[in-house]
C-alpha positions in Angstrom: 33.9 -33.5 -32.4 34.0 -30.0 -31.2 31.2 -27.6 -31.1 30.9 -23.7 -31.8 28.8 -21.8 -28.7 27.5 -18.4 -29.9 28.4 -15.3 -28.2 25.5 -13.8 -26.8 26.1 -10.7 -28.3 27.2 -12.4 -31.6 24.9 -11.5 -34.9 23.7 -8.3 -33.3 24.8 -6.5 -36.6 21.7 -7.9 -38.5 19.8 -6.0 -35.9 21.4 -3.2 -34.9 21.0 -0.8 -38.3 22.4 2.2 -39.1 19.0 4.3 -38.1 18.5 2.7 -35.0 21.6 4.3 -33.9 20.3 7.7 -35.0 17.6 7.5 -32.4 18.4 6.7 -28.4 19.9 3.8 -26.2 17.9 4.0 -23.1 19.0 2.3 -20.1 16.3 1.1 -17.5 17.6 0.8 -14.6 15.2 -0.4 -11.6 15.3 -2.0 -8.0 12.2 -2.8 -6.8 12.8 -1.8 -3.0 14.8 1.2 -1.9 16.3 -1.6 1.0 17.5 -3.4 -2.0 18.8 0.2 -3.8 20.9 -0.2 -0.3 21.8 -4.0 0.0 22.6 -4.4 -3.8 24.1 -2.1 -4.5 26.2 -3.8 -7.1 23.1 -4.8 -8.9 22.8 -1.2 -9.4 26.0 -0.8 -10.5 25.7 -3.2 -13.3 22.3 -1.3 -14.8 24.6 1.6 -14.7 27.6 0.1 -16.6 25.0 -0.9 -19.5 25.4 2.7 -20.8 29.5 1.4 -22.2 27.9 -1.6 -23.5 25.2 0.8 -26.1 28.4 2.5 -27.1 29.9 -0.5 -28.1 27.2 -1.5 -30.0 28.0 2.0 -32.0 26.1 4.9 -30.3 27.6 7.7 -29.3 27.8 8.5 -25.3 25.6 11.7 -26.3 22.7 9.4 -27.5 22.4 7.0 -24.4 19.8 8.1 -21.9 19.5 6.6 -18.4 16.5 6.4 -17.2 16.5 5.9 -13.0 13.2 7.2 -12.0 12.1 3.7 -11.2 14.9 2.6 -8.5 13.2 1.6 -5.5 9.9 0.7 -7.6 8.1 -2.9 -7.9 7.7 -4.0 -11.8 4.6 -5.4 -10.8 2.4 -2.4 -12.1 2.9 0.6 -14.1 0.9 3.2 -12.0 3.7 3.9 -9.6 6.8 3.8 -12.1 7.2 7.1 -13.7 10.2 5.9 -15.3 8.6 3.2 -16.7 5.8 5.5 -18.6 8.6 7.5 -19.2 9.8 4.8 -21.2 6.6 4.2 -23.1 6.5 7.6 -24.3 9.9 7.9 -25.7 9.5 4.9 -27.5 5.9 6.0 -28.6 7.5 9.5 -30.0 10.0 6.9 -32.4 12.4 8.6 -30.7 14.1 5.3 -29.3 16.4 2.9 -31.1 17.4 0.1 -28.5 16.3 -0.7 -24.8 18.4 -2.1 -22.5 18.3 -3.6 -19.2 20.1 -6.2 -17.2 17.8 -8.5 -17.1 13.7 -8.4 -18.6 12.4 -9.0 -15.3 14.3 -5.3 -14.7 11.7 -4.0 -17.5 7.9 -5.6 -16.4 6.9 -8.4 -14.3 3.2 -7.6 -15.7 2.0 -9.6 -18.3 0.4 -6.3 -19.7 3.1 -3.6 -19.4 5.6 -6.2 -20.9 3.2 -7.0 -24.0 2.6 -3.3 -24.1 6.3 -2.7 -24.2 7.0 -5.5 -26.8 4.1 -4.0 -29.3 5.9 -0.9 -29.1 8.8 -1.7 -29.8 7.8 -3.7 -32.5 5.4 -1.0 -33.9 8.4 2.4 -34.0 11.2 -0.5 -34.9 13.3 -0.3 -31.4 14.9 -3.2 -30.6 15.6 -4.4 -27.1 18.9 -6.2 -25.1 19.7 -7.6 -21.9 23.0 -9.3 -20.7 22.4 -12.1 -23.1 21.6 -10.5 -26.6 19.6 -8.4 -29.0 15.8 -8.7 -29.8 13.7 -7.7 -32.6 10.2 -7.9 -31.7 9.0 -7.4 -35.3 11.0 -11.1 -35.5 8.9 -14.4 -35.1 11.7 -16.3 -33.2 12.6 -13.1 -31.2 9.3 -12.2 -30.4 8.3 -15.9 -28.7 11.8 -16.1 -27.2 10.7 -12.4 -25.4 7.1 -13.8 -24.5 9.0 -16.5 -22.5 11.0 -14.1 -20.8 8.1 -12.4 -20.0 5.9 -15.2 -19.1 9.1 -16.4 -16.7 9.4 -12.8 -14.8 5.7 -12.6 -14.3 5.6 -16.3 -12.9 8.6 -15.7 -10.6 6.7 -12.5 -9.3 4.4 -14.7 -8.5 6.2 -17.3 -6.7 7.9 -15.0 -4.5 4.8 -13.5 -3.5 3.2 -16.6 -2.3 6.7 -17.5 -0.9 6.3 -13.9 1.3 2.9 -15.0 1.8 3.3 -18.2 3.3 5.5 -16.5 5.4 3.9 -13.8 6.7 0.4 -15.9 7.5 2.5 -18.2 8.7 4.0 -16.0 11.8 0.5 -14.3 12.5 -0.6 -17.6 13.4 1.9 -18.3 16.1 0.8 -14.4 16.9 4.4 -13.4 16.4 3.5 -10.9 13.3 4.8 -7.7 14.4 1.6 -5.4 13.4 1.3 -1.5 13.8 0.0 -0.9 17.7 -2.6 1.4 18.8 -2.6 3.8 21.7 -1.5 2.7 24.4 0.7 -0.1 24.2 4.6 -0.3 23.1 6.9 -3.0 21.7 9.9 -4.0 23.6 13.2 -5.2 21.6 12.9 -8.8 21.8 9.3 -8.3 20.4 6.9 -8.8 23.6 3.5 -6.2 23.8 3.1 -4.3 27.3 1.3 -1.4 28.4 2.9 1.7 27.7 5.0 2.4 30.6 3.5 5.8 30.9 1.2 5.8 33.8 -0.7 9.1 32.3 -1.2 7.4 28.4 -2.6 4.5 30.3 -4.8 6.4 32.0 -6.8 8.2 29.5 -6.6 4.8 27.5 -8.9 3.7 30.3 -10.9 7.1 30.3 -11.9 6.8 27.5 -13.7 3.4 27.7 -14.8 4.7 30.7 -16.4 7.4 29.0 -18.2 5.5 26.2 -19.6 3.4 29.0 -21.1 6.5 30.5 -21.5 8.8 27.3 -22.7 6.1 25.1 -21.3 8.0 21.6 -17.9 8.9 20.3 -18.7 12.3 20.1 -19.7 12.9 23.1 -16.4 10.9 24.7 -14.4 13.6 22.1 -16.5 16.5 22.9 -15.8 15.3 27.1 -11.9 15.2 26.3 -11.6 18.5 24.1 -13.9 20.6 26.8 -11.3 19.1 29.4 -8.1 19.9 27.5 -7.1 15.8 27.8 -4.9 15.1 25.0 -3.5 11.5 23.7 0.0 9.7 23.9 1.5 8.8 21.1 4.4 6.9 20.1 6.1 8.1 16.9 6.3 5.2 14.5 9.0 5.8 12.4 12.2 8.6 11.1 14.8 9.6 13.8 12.0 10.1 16.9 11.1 6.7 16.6 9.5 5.3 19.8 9.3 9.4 21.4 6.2 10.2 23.1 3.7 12.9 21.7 1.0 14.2 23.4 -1.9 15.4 20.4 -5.6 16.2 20.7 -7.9 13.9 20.1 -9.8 12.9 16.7 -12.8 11.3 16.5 -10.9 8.8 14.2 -8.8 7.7 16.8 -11.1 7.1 19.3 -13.5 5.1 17.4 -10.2 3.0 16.3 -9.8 2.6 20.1 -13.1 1.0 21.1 -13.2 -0.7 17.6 -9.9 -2.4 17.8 -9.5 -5.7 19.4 -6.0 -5.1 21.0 -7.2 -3.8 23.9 -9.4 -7.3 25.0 -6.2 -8.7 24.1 -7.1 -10.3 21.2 -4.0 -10.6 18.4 -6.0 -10.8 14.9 -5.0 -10.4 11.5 -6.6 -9.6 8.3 -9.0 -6.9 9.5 -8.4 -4.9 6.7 -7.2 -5.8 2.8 -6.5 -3.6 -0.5 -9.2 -3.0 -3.2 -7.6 -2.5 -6.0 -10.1 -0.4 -7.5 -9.8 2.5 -4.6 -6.5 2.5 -5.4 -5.1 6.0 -5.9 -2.3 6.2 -8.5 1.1 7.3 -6.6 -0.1 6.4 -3.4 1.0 2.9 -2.7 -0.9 2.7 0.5 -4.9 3.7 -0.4 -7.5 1.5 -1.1 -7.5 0.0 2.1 -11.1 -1.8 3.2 -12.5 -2.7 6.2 -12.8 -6.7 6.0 -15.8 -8.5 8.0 -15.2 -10.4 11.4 -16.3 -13.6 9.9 -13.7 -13.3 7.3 -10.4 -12.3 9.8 -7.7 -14.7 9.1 -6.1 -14.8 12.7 -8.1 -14.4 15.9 -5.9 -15.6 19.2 -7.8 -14.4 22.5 -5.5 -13.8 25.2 -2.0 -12.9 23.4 -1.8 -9.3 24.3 -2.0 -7.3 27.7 -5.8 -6.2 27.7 -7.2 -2.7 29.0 -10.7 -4.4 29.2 -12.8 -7.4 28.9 -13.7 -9.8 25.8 -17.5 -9.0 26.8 -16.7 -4.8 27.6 -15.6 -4.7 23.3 -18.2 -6.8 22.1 -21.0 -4.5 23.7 -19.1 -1.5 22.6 -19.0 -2.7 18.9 -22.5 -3.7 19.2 -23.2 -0.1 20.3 -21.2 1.6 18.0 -23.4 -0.3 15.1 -26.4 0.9 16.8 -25.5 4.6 16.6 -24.1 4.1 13.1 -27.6 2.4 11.9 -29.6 5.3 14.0 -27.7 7.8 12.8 -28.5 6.5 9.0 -32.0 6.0 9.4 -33.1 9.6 8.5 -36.6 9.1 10.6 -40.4 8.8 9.5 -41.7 12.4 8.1 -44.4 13.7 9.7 -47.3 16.3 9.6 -46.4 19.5 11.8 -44.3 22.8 11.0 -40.8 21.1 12.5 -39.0 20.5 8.7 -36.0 18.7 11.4 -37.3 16.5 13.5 -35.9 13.1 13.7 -33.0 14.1 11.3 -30.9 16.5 13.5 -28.9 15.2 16.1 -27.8 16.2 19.5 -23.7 16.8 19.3 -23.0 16.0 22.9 -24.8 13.0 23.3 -26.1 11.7 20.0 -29.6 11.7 20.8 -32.2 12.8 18.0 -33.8 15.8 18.1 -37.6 15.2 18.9 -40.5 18.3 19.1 -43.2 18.4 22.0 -46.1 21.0 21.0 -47.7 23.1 23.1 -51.7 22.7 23.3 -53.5 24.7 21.1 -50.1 24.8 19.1 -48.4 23.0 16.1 -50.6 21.4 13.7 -53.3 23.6 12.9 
C-alpha cells in the first residue's frame, strides 16, 4: 500500500485569491544578533530568496516588499524592531496580501506580538507562509496550527535563555565571568585581572581613596582633583582603540563608582545591578538598569582580584558614603530666626551643612 505525502506548498490556490495578490507580499526578514547577520550568513540568504517564491505564488516582482529593518534584532519584543511595527502598519492599512518568512520564530517569539500579528491578519484577510505552507488565520484548523507555532517559538526563546543562563551564572561562580573593569585595572589575553601597568593610573587610583580618607565627601575628593588639574586613566572599551589609554577629567560619577565598587578589595561579585523593565526606554536596549541590594548579589568571592585596598577600608567608605547620602536628604529641623538656609545649604568643598552663630543682641528679635 502506497501512500500520497502532500507538498507543503500544495492546495495553496484555495488560499491564495485573486485580491490578495492585488495587495503586497512582504518579506520579513530578521536575525536576531548582528554576529549572527555575520556567521549566517546563508540564513540571510534564504529570507532573501523568499521574494522568487511570492512570485511564484503569482505576484508580480513590483508588488513584493522586503522588509530588513529588523536584521540584527531579538523577536523577543516589539519596542526595538521597527521593521516589525512596520509590519503591523502595512497590514493594518489592508494594504498587505501575504506574509512571509522562513520560519514563524523569524516573525515573533512573543506570545503577544505573534497573537497581535495573527488578529491582523485575520481581521484585513492577509494570509501568511513560511517554508512549509500557506495560512489563513480567519481558518479554524489554520489558526490552532499557527498558535502552535507560536506557542513552540516562544517556548524555545525561553529555553535558550535559561540555557545562556545557566551558563553565564554558572562561570561567575568559578569567578571566570569576564565583567566590564573599572579604573584601574586591565585584562590580559588569557583572561587574568592585574593592575594597570601604568604606574601614574595606579597612582591616582590610590589618591583618590586617599583622599576620601582625608576629605570625607566625593565632592570634595573631585573638587581636590579638578583644582589640581589630576585627570583619570582610562582604557577604551571597545571600536578600533580598544585597550588605548585616555587620560579625562574626573566626574563625580566615576569616583563614587570607585569607592562604591568592590573590585578594588578584590572582591569578584555579580549581580550588583539587574534591568527593570519598566525604566526601560524604547530604542535603547541598555536603560533601565537598577541598583540591586548587597543581600541579594548572586556571586561574592573575596580575594579573586588584585586589591588597591582593604576589605575593612570599602566597608567604612560605603558606610560613609550612606551617611552623607542620608545627611544630605534630611533637609534639617526649621527654626525661629531670620536665616531662611540654615541646615539645608551645604558646604561644596567639604560637605558640611551650613549652620548660623548670632551675634548678641542680634538675630531673633
Amino acid at each position: 500500500m502506497s501512500m500520497t505525502v502532500a507538498a507543503p506548498w500544495a492546495g495553496v490556490e484555495g488560499k491564495v485569491r485573486p485580491w490578495h495578490r492585488d495587495r503586497l507580499a512582504v518579506i520579513y526578514v530578521r536575525q536576531s544578533t548582528p554576529q549572527q547577520v555575520l556567521d549566517h550568513a546563508e540564513s540571510t540568504r534564504l529570507q532573501y530568496g523568499l521574494t522568487q517564491r511570492a512570485v511564484d505564488l503569482g505576484w508580480s516582482p513590483s508588488r513584493v516588499l522586503v522588509i530588513a529593518e529588523d536584521l540584527g534584532h531579538s523577536a523577543s519584543g516589539l519596542q526595538d524592531r521597527p521593521g516589525f511595527q512596520r509590519l503591523v502598519t502595512e497590514i493594518g492599512l489592508d494594504h498587505v496580501g501575504l506574509v512571509l518568512g522562513s520560519e514563524m520564530s523569524r516573525l515573533a517569539r512573543s506570545g503577544r506580538d505573534w497573537y497581535q500579528l495573527v488578529e491582523l491578519c485575520a481581521l484585513s484577510g492577509a494570509v501568511l507562509a513560511d517554508l512549509d505552507g500557506v495560512y489563513d488565520p480567519a481558518e479554524y484548523n489554520d489558526r490552532m496550527l499557527l498558535g502552535l507555532k507560536g506557542t513552540i517559538s516562544e517556548a524555545e526563546l525561553h529555553l535558550i535563555k535559561q540555557r545562556m543562563w545557566n551558563g553565564r551564572i554558572g562561570k561567575a561562580r568559578r569567578g571566570e565571568l569576564a565583567m566590564p573593569l573599572p579604573v584601574g585595572y586591565l585584562r590580559l589575553p588569557d583572561g587574568e585581572v592585574v593592575f594597570d601597568p601604568d604606574e601614574q593610573v595606579q597612582a591616582v587610583v590610590r589618591l583618590v581613596f586617599d583622599l576620601f580618607d582625608e576629605l570625607a565627601t566625593v565632592n570634595a575628593v573631585l573638587r581636590f582633583l579638578v583644582d589640581h588639574g589630576i585627570q583619570m586613566g582610562i582604557r577604551v572599551r571597545a571600536g578600533p582603540e580598544r585597550g588605548r589609554l585616555v587620560w579625562r577629567r574626573p566626574s563625580r560619577i566615576v569616583i563614587q563608582n570607585m569607592l562604591r565598587h568592590p573590585a578594588y578589595a578584590g572582591v569578584y561579585v555579580y549581580g550588583r545591578s539587574r534591568t527593570d523593565p519598566r525604566r526601560r526606554r524604547p530604542g535603547r536596549p541598555f536603560t533601565g538598569r537598577v541598583r540591586t541590594p548587597r543581600e541579594d548579589w548572586l556571586v561574592y568571592l573575596p580575594g579573586v582580584l588584585p586589591a588597591y585596598i582593604s576589605t575593612e577600608r570599602h566597608e567604612r567608605n560605603l558606610a560613609r558614603i550612606e551617611a552623607n547620602r542620608a545627611r544630605s536628604q534630611s533637609m534639617g529641623a526649621l527654626r525661629d530666626g531670620p536665616a531662611l538656609l540654615a541646615g539645608l545649604v551645604f558646604c561644596g568643598r567639604c560637605g558640611t551643612r551650613m549652620v548660623v552663630r548670632y551675634q548678641r543682641g542680634e538675630g531673633k528679635g
